[in-house]
N, C-alpha and C positions, 0 to 999 in steps of 0.2 A: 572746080578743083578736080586735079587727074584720081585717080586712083591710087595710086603710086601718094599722090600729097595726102589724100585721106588717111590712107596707113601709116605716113607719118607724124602726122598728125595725133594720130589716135595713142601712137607709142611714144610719144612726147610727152602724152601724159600721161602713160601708164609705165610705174617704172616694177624693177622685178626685186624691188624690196620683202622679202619674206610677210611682214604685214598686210599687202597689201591683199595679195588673195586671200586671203583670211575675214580680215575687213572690210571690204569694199565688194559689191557687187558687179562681177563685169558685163559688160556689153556683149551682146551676141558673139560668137567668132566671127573674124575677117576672114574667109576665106584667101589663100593664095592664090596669085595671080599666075600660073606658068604659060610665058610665049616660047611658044615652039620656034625651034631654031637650030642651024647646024651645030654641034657640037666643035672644040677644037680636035684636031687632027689627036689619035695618038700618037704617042713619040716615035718619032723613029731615029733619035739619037741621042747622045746625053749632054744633054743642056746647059748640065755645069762644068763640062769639059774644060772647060779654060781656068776656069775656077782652082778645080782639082791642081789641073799641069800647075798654076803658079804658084799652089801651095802643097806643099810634100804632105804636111800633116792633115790635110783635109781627106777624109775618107769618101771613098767611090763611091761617085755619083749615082744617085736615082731618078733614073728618069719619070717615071713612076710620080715624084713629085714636083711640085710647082717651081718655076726656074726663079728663086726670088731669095733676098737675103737671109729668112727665115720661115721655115718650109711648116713651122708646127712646134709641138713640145717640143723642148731642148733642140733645137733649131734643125738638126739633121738627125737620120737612121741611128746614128752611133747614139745619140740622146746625149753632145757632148756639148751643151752652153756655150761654146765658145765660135770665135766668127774670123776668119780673114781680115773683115773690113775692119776700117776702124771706127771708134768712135770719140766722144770730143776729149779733147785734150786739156783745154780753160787755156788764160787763168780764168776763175769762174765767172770774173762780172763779162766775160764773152762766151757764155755760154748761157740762153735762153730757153727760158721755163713756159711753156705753154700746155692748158689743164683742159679737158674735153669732160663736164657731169654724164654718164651713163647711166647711174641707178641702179648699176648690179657689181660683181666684183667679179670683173676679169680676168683670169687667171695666165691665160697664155694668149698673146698678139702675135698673130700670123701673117705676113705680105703676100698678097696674091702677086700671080704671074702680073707683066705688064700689062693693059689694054690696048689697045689699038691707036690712044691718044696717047701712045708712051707714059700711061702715070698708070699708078699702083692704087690699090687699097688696103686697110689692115682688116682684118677678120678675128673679132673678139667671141671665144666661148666663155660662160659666166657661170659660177655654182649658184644654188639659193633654189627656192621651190620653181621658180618660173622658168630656168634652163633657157635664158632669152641667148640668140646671136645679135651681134651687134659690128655693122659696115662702115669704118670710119677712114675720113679723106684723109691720110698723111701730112697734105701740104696747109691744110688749115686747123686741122685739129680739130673738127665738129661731124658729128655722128651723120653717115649719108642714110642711116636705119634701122629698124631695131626692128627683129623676129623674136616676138613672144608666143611659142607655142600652146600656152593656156588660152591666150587669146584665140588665136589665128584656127589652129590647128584640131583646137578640145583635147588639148594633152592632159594626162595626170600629175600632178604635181612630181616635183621630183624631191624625195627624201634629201636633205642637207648630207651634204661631206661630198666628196672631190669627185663624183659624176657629174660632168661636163665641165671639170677644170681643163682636160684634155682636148688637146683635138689636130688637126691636118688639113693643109688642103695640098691637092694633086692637080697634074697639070692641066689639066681643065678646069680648074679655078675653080674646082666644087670642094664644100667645106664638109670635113666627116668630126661628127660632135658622139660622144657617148653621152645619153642621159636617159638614168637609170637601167632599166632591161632593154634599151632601143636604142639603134644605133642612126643619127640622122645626119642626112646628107643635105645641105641649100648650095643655094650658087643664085646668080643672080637672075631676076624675073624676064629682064629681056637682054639676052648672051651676047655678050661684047659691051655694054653700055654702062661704063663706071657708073654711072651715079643712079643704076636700077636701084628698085627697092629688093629686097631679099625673097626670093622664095623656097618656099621645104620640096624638094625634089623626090626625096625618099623617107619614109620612117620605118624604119625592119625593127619589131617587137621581137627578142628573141626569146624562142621557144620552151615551154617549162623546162626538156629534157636538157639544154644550152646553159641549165642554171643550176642553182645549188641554194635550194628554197629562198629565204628573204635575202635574195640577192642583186647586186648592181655589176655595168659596165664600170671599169675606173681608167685602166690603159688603152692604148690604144696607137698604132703605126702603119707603117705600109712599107710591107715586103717591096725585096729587090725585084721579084715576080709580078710586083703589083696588085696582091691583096690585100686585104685592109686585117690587122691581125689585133687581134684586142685580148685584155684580160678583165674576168670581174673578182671582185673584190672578196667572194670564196672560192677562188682557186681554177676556174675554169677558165681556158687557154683555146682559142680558135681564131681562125679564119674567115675569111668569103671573099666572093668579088669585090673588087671596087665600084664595077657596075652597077648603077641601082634599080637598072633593070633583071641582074641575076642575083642582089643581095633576097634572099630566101631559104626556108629551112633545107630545100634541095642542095642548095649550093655549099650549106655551112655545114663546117666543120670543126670539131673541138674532143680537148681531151680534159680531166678530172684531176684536176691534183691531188684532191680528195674520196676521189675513188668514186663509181656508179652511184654508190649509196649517201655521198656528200658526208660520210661519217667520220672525216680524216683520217692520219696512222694513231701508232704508239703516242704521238705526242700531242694528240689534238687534230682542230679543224686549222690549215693555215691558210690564213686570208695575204691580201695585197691589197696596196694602199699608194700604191704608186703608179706611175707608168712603166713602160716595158720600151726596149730597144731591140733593134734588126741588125741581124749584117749579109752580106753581098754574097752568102756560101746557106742562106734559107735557114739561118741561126734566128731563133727567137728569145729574148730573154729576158725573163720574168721571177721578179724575190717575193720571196714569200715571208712570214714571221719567223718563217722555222728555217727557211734555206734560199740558195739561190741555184736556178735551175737553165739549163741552157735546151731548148725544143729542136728538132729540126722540123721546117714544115715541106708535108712532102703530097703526092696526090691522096692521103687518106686521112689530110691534117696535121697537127702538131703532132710530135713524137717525143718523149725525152731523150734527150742524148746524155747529159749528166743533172748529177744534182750534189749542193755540197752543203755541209753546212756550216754555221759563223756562229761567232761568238754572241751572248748576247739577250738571245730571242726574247721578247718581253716590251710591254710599256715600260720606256725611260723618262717619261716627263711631261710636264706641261707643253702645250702645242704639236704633240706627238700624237698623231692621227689612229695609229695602230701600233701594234709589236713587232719590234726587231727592226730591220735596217730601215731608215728613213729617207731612204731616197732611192730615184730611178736609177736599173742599172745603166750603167753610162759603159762604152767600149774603146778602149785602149789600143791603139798600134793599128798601121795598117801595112798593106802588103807584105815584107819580108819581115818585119818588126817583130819582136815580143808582143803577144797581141792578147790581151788580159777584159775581163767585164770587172769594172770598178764599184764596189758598193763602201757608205760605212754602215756599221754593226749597231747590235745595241746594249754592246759592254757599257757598265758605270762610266768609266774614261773609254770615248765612243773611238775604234780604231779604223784606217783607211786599211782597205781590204784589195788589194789585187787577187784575180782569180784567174788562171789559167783558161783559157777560154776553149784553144784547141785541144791536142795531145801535152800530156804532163812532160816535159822534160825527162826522160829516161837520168833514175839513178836519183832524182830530186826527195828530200828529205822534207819530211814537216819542219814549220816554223816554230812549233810548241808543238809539246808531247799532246797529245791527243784532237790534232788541226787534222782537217781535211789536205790529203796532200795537193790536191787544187789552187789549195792559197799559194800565193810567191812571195807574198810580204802581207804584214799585218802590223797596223802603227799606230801606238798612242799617241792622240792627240788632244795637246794640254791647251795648245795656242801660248805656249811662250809661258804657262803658267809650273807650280812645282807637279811632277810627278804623281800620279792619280788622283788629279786635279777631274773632278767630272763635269764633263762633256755629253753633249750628243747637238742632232742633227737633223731637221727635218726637209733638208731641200737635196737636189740633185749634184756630184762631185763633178766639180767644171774641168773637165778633160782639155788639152790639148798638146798633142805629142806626147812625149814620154812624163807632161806635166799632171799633176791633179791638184785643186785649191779647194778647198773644203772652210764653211763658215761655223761658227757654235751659236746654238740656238739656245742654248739653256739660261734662260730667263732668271733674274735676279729673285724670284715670288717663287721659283719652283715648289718647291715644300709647299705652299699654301696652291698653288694655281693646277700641281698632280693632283689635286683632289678630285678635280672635275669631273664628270662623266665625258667617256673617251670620245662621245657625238660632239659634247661643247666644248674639247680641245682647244676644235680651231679658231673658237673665236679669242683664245687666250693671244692670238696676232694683235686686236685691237688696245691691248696693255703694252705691246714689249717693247714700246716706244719709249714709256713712263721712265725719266730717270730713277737711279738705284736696281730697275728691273730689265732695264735691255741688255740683252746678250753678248758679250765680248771675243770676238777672236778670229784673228781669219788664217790661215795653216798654206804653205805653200811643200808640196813634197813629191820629187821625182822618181821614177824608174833607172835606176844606172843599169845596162845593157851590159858593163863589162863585169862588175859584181854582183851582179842578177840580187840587186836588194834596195829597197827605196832609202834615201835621203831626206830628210827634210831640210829643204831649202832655206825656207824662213817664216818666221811665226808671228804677227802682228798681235799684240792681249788686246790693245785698247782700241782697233778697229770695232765697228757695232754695225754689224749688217744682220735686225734683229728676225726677220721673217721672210724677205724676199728670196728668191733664184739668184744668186751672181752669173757674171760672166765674163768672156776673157776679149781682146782683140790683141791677135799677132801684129798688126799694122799700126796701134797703139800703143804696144808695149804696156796695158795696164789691165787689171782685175777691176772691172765695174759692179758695183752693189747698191741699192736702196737702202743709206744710210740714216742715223740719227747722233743728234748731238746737244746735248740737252733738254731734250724733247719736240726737236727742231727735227723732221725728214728734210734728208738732200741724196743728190747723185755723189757719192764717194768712188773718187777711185785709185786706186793703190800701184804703186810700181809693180810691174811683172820680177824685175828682177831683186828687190830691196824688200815688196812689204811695202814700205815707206806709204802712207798717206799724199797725195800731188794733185788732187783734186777734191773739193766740197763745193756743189753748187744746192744752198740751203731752198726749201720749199716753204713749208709751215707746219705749223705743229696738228692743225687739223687732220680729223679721220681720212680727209678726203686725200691725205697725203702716204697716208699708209700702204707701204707697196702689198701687206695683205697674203702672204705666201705667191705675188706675181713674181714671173722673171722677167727681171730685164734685157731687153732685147735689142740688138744693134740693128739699126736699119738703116737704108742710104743717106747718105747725105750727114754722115758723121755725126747721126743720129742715137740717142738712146730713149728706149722706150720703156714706162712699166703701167699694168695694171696698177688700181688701187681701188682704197675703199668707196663705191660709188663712182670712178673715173675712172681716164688715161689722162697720163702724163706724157710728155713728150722734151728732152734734152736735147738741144741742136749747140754746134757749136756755131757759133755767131762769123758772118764773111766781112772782111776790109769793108767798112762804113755801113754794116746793115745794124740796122736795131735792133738790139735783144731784147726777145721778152722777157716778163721778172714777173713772179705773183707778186699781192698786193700786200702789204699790210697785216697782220693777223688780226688788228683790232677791226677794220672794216669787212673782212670776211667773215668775224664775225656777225658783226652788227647786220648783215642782210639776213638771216633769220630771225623768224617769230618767235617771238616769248613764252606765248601760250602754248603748250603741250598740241593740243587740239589744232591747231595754223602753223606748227612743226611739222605736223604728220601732213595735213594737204600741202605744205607747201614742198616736202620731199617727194610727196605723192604726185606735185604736177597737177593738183585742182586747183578750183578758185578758192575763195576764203568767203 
C-alpha cells in the first residue's frame, strides 16, 4: 500500500465529527508528504477574459485566482453568489441526486483550475474542532482525500463557529483555509496529479500583535494585486503574500478596528462574522456589528477610506451568529455603473441596504433623517408579508447586475431558539427544516439607474430556503436554494423574473440533507452543488437517455444505522463494532 493509500485510509476512518477528538484517542500524526515540483507559471493574463467579454454583469477578472466556475466564497472578488453558467433546469425526475458521506460540514465548495487530464476537482473547507480539507472527484462524487490537521500536522483544535467555513483557491490550485489564529495553504502532494492525496504547504500562526486577544481568522480573499486579505472576527483587517514562502510577520500587515488597545469606540468592541469582498481599485470590504467599512489596501496595509453606519446593530434571532448585518458584503455595478457594497441590517423587519461605495453623489440627501448619507436605498423586507412583518438573515445578498435576491432566515421557534447561547446558534440550522419552524421568503429587488432608488420586483412568502447560501444563473434565468417541503430537503428553484417556484428536486428528510448554512454552487456541466450535514451533494441535470441518480428511500437510509447509541458513534466514526 502507497502512502498516499495509507492516508486515506487512515482518514476514512477518521472523521472530523466534534466527538471524536474528544473521545477517541488518535494515532500518532501522519506526517505530510510534499514532492517537490515546478510550480504553475504566474499569470501573465486574465484568464477569465472571455468569461467577463460575454457577460457585461460579470466583474473584472482576477487573475490572481483559479480560472474555474467557482473560485472560493461567494464564487468571485465581488462576493456575488451568482454565475454565468447555468444550472439544471428539470423537470425534476431529469435531474439527478448523487451524495458523497465527508463527516464534517462543508461549508463552501471550490473547483480547482483544470489538470492536465482536462478534469477539475472540488476543494471543501469544513468548521468543527478538526478544521479537515477535503479533495473530491466532481465526475463520481467520492472523496479523492481528507486533510485532518489534528491528525497530520499536531494542530490545536479549532474553537466551533465559522473559522475555516471560508476559503479560496488561486491559480496554482493552492487552497488558502482560515482556522482559528492561522492561516493554511495545501495544494496537492505531487503538483499536476488529480488524484494526489493533499498536502499542508504552509501554516502562518498569526502573531499576538495580528489579534485582539481571544480571537479568530473568519474572512478571507484575494486582492486584484494578489494578496491574500483576511479579517478576524474582533475587527482586525490585513494582508500578506499569497506566497507561502513570504506569508510571515515581515510581510503582514493589518489595521484595528478596534483601536491598538482592542478596547473598541463609544459603542463597544465590533466583531465580524462574516466574510469580506475586494474590488479591482485595492477596495477592501468588511461589516462589522456596528458598521460597514470600505479599506483601501496600499504598501503600508489596509487603510480606512469610509465607514457608515446601518440600522439595526444587535442579535436578531436564532441562527444569527453575531450582531448586526448577517451577511458578507457583496459589490454592486461595475465599470461605469452605480457601483454600491450591498449588506442587510439588523432592524426587526431586516432591510436591503445599498451603500455608496465610491464618491456620494454630490447634492444626495439621506433616505431617513438621521441615515448615513452613503446609503442609496434602504428596504423593508416582509417577503410578500404585512408591513413590519419581522425578518432577518443570516446568508450573503445574491447580487447580479443591478439585481439583489435576499432569503428570510427567521425560524418559526425563534422566541424559544433566541434563547441560545450566541456559540450554539448555529446549530439552530439542524431544526429549521422542522415543519411549522422553517423560514419563509425569498425578496427579489432592483437598482433603477434612472430614479436612483430600489424596486422591489417580487416577493415569494411561501418559498423556504431555511439555512443555505442561494444563488443566481444568468444562463438559467432562475434563483437556486437548498430548499424544504415538509420536512423533505430538495434543490428549489425559482424564476428569475416571476419568484414563481419551477423547480423541486426532493432529497430526504435526513441530516445528511441539510444544506447546514452551505451555498450552493453552480459548477460545469449544468451542475449544482451544496455542502451538508456530514456530506456533499451534487444536482446534475440528466443528458437524452442518461440515467439519473435518485436517493433512496428514507425508510432504508434509515435502517442502515445502529440502534444502539454506542455502534451509532463507531459506525459515524468509521470503526469497527
Amino acid at each position: 500500500m502507497t502512502l498516499s493509500e495509507q492516508r486515506r485510509a487512515v482518514r476514512s476512518r477518521r472523521t472530523s465529527l466534534v466527538l471524536a477528538a474528544a473521545l477517541l484517542a488518535a494515532p500518532a500524526p501522519l506526517l505530510a508528504s510534499y514532492v517537490s515540483g515546478a510550480q504553475a507559471a504566474e499569470p501573465t493574463a486574465q484568464s477569465c477574459a472571455a468569461v467577463v467579454a460575454a457577460n457585461p454583469d460579470e466583474p473584472p477578472c482576477n487573475p490572481y485566482l483559479a480560472d474555474s466556475p467557482w473560485t472560493g466564497s461567494h464564487r468571485n472578488p465581488y462576493a456575488q453568489d451568482s454565475s454565468p453558467f447555468p444550472g439544471p433546469t428539470g423537470p425534476a425526475d431529469r435531474v439527478g441526486v448523487a451524495h458523497a458521506a465527508v463527516g464534517a460540514v462543508p461549508v463552501v465548495l471550490s473547483f480547482s483550475p483544470t489538470y492536465p487530464d482536462g478534469k477539475r476537482v472540488i476543494w471543501a473547507s469544513t468548521v468543527g474542532v478538526t478544521g479537515e480539507v477535503i479533495k473530491v472527484d466532481p465526475e463520481t462524487v467520492t472523496v479523492i482525500d481528507k486533510y485532518i490537521p489534528q491528525l497530520e500536522a499536531g494542530a490545536p483544535p479549532v474553537q466551533p463557529g465559522v473559522s475555516g467555513a471560508y476559503n479560496l483557491v488561486d491559480s496554482q490550485n493552492r487552497v488558502f483555509v482560515p482556522a482559528g489564529t492561522t492561516l493554511q495553504v495545501f495544494g496537492d502532494a505531487v503538483p499536476g496529479q488529480r488524484r494526489s492525496a493533499i498536502a499542508l504547504l504552509k501554516e502562518f500562526t498569526l502573531p499576538p500583535e495580528a489579534l485582539c486577544g481571544d480571537d479568530k481568522v473568519v474572512g478571507i480573499a484575494m486582492t486584484y494585486t494578489g494578496r491574500i486579505a483576511f479579517a478576524t472576527q474582533h475587527g482586525v483587517v490585513g494582508t500578506l503574500p499569497r506566497d507561502p514562502a513570504l506569508m510571515d510577520a515581515a510581510h503582514l500587515r493589518t489595521y484595528s478596528i478596534n483601536g491598538s488597545d482592542c478596547a473598541g469606540g463609544a459603542g463597544g468592541i465590533e466583531d465580524v462574522s462574516n466574510s469580506i469582498a475586494v474590488d479591482e481599485n485595492n477596495g477592501i470590504y468588511v461589516v462589522t456589528s456596528h458598521a460597514m467599512y470600505r479599506f483601501a489596501d496600499g504598501v503600508d496595509g489596509p487603510t480606512p477610506v469610509w465607514r457608515s453606519g446601518y440600522a439595526g446593530a444587535g442579535l436578531t434571532g436564532s441562527g444569527r451568529i453575531s450582531g448586526g448585518s448577517g451577511s458578507t458584503p457583496t459589490l454592486m455595478g461595475v465599470r461605469q455603473d452605480d457601483r454600491f457594497v450591498v449588506i442587510t441590517d439588523g432592524a426587526r423587519t431586516m432591510n436591503l441596504v445599498l451603500m455608496w461605495r465610491d464618491k456620494i453623489p454630490t447634492g444626495w440627501t439621506p433616505v431617513r433623517p438621521g441615515a448615513d448619507r452613503r446609503i442609496a436605498c434602504e428596504v423593508p423586507l416582509v417577503f410578500g408579508n404585512e408591513p413590519g412583518t419581522e425578518s432577518l438573515s443570516e446568508q450573503s445578498v445574491v447580487v447580479r447586475g443591478k439585481t439583489a435576491v435576499v432569503v428570510n432566515n427567521l425560524q418559526g421557534f425563534d422566541e424559544v431558539l433566541s434563547q441560545l447561547p450566541g456559540q450554539l446558534s448555529i446549530y439552530t440550522a439542524l431544526v429549521s427544516g422542522l415543519p411549522l419552524n422553517a423560514p419563509k421568503g425569498v425578496e427579489r429587488v432592483d437598482w433603477n439607474p434612472v430614479t436612483r432608488r430600489c424596486d422591489v420586483v417580487w416577493a415569494n412568502p411561501t418559498a423556504s430556503i431555511p439555512n443555505g447560501i442561494p444563488t443566481l444563473s444568468t444562463a438559467s434565468k432562475m434563483v437556486y436554494g437548498i430548499g424544504v417541503h415538509g420536512g423533505v430537503w430538495s434543490l428549489d428553484g425559482l424564476d428569475l423574473a416571476t419568484g414563481r417556484l419551477t423547480l423541486s428536486v426532493p432529497t430526504t428528510a435526513l441530516p445528511t440533507s441539510n444544506s447546514t448554512y452551505a451555498g450552493a454552487t453552480i459548477g460545469p456541466d449544468q451542475t449544482i452543488w451544496t455542502g451538508t450535514f456530514g456530506g456533499i451533494t451534487r444536482f446534475r441535470q440528466c443528458a437524452v437517455g442518461q440515467v439519473c441518480e435518485k436517493p433512496g428511500p428514507i425508510e432504508p437510509l434509515l435502517g442502515r444505522f445502529p440502534s444502539e447509541p454506542t455502534d451509532l458513534l463507531r459506525h459515524v466514526l468509521g470503526l469497527p463494532n
